[in-house]
Rosetta silent file (secondary structure, phi, psi, omega in degrees, C-alpha in Angstrom):
SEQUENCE: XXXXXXXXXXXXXXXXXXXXXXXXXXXXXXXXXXXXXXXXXXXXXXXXXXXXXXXXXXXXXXXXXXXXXXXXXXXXXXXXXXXXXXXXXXXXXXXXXXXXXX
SCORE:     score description
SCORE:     0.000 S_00000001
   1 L     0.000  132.460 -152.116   64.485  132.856   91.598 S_00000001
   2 L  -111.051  115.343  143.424   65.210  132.011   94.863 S_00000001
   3 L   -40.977  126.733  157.334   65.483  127.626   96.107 S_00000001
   4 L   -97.587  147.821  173.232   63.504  126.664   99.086 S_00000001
   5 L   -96.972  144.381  158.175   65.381  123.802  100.679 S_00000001
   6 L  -105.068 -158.460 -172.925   62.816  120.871  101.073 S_00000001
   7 L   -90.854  160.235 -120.429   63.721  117.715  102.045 S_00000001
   8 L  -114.287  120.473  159.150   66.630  115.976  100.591 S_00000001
   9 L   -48.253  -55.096 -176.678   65.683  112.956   97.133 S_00000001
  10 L  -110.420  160.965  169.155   68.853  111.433   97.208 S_00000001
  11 L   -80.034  134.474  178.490   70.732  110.241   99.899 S_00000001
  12 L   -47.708  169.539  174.510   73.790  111.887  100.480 S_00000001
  13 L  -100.246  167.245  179.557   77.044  110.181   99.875 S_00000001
  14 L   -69.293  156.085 -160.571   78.488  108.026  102.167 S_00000001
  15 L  -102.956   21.236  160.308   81.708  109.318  103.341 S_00000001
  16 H   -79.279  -52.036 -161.324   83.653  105.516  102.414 S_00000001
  17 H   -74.768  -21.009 -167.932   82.855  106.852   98.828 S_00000001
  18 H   -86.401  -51.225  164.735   84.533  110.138   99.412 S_00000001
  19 H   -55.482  -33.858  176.151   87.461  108.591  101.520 S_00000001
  20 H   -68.071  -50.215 -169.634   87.871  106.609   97.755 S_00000001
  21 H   -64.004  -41.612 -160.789   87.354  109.665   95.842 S_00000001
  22 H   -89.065  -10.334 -175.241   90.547  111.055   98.119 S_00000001
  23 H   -94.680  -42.525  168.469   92.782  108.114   97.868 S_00000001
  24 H   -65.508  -16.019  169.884   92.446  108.042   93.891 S_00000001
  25 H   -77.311  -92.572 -137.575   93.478  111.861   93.830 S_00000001
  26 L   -75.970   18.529  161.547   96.517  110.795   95.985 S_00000001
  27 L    77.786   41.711 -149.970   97.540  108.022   94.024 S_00000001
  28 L  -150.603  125.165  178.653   97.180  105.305   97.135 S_00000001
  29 L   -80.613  142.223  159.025   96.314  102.031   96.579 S_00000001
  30 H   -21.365  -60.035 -170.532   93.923  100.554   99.508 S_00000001
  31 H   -99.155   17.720  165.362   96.457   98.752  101.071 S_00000001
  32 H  -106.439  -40.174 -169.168   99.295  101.477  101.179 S_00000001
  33 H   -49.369  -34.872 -156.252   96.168  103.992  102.483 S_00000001
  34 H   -87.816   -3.406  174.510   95.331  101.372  104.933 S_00000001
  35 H   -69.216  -47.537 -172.091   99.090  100.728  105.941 S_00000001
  36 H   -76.773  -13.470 -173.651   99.504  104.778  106.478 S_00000001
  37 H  -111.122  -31.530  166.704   96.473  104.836  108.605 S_00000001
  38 L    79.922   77.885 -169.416   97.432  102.090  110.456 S_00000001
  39 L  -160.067  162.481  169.548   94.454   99.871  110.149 S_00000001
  40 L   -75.919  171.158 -148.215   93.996   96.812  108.371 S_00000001
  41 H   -90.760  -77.526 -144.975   93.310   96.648  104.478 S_00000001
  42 H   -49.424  -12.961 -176.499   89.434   94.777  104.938 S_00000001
  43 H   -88.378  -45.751  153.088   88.667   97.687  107.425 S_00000001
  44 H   -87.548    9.689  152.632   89.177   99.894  105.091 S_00000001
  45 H   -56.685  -59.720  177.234   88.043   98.212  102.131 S_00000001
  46 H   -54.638  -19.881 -166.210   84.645   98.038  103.932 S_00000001
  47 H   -94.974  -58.512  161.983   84.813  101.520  104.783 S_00000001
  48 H   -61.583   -1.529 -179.383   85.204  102.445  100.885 S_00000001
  49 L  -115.757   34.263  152.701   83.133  100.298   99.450 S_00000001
  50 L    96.852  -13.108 -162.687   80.082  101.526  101.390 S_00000001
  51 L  -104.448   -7.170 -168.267   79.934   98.802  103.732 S_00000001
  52 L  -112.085  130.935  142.366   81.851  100.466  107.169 S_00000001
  53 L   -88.970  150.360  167.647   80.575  103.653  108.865 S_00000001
  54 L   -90.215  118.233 -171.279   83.188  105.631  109.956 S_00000001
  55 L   -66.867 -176.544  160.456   83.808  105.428  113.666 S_00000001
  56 H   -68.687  -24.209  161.429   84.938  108.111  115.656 S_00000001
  57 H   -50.367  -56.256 -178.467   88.519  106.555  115.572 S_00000001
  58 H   -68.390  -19.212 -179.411   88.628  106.328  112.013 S_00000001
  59 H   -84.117  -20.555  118.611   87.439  109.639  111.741 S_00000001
  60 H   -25.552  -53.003  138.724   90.416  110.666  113.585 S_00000001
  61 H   -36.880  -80.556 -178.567   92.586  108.515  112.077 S_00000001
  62 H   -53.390  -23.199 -171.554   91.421  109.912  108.342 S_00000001
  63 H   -83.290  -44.280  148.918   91.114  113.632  109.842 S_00000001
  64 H   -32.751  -80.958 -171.259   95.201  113.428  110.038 S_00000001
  65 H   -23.884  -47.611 -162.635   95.770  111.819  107.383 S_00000001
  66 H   -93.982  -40.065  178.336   93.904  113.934  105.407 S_00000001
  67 L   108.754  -46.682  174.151   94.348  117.035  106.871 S_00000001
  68 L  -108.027   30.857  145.732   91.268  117.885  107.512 S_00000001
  69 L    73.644  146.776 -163.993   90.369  116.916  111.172 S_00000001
  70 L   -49.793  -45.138 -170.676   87.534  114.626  112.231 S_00000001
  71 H   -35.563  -43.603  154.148   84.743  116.644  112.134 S_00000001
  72 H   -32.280  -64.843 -153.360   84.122  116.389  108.294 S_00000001
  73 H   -76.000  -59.528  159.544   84.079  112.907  108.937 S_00000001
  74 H   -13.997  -54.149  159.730   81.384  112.749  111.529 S_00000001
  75 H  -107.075   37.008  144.806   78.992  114.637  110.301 S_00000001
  76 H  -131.285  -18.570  148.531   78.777  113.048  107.120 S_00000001
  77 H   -40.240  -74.767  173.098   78.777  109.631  108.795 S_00000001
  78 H   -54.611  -52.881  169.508   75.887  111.105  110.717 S_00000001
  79 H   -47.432  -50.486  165.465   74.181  113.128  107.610 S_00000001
  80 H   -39.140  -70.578  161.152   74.360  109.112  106.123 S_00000001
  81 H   -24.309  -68.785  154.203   72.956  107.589  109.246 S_00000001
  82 H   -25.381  -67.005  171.525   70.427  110.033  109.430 S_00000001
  83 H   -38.945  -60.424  159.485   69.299  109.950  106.151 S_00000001
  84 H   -22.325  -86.461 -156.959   69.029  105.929  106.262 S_00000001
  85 H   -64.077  -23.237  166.340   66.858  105.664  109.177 S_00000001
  86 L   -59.661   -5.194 -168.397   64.374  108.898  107.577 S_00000001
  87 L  -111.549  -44.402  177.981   63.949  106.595  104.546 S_00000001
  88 L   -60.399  140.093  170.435   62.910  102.749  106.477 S_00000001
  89 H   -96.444    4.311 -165.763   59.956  102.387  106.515 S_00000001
  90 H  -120.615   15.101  158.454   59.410  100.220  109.428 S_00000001
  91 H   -73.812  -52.698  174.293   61.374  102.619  111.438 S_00000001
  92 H   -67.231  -25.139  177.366   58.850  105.516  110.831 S_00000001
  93 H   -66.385  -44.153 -170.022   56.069  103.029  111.714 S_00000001
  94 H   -87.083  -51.453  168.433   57.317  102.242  114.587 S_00000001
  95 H   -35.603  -38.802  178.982   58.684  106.109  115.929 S_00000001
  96 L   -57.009  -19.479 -165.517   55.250  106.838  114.586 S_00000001
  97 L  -112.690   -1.271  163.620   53.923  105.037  117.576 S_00000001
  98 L   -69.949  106.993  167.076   55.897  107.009  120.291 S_00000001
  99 L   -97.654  142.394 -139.334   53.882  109.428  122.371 S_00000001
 100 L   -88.274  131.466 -161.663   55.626  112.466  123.053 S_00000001
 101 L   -64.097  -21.574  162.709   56.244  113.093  126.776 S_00000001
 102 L   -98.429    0.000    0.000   54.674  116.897  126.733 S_00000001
């Protein structure tokens, strides 16, 4: 039995929940992660508790840090972002009202 992928139910997770999930495997309180990253604790507070996208800095920042290099962090920032605006509704109403130049 084979999945077709359709379009995605839940939203993916945000990658502040993920950046959390990696700081409780490494033992790191907020405000030693955000000392080692060299950022202030509320920026990354916001950025784990869902309220911060991760810029391209931070994703830089965190791609050191981490080990695993920005990219991760981008395109799950962007897979978020995405999602988000495919979900408003007054966003599709309004795109809906764009006529396509060809």
């Amino acid at each position: 039995m084979s999945i077709a992928a359709g379009p995605r139910v839940r939203p993916p997770i945000h990658p502040g929940a993920v950046v959390r999930l990696e700081l409780e495997d490494l033992g790191l309180s907020i405000t030693e992660a955000a000392k080692r990253l060299r950022v202030s604790r509320r920026t990354l507070s916001e950025l784990v508790n869902e309220g911060r996208a991760v810029s391209p800095e931070m994703a830089l920042r965190l791609g050191r840090f981490l080990g695993n290099g920005p990219d991760i962090w981008l395109r799950m920032q962007m897979t978020w972002d995405r999602w988000q605006v495919e979900h408003d509704e007054e966003t599709l109403k309004e795109v809906g009202k764009i006529e396509p130049a060809a």
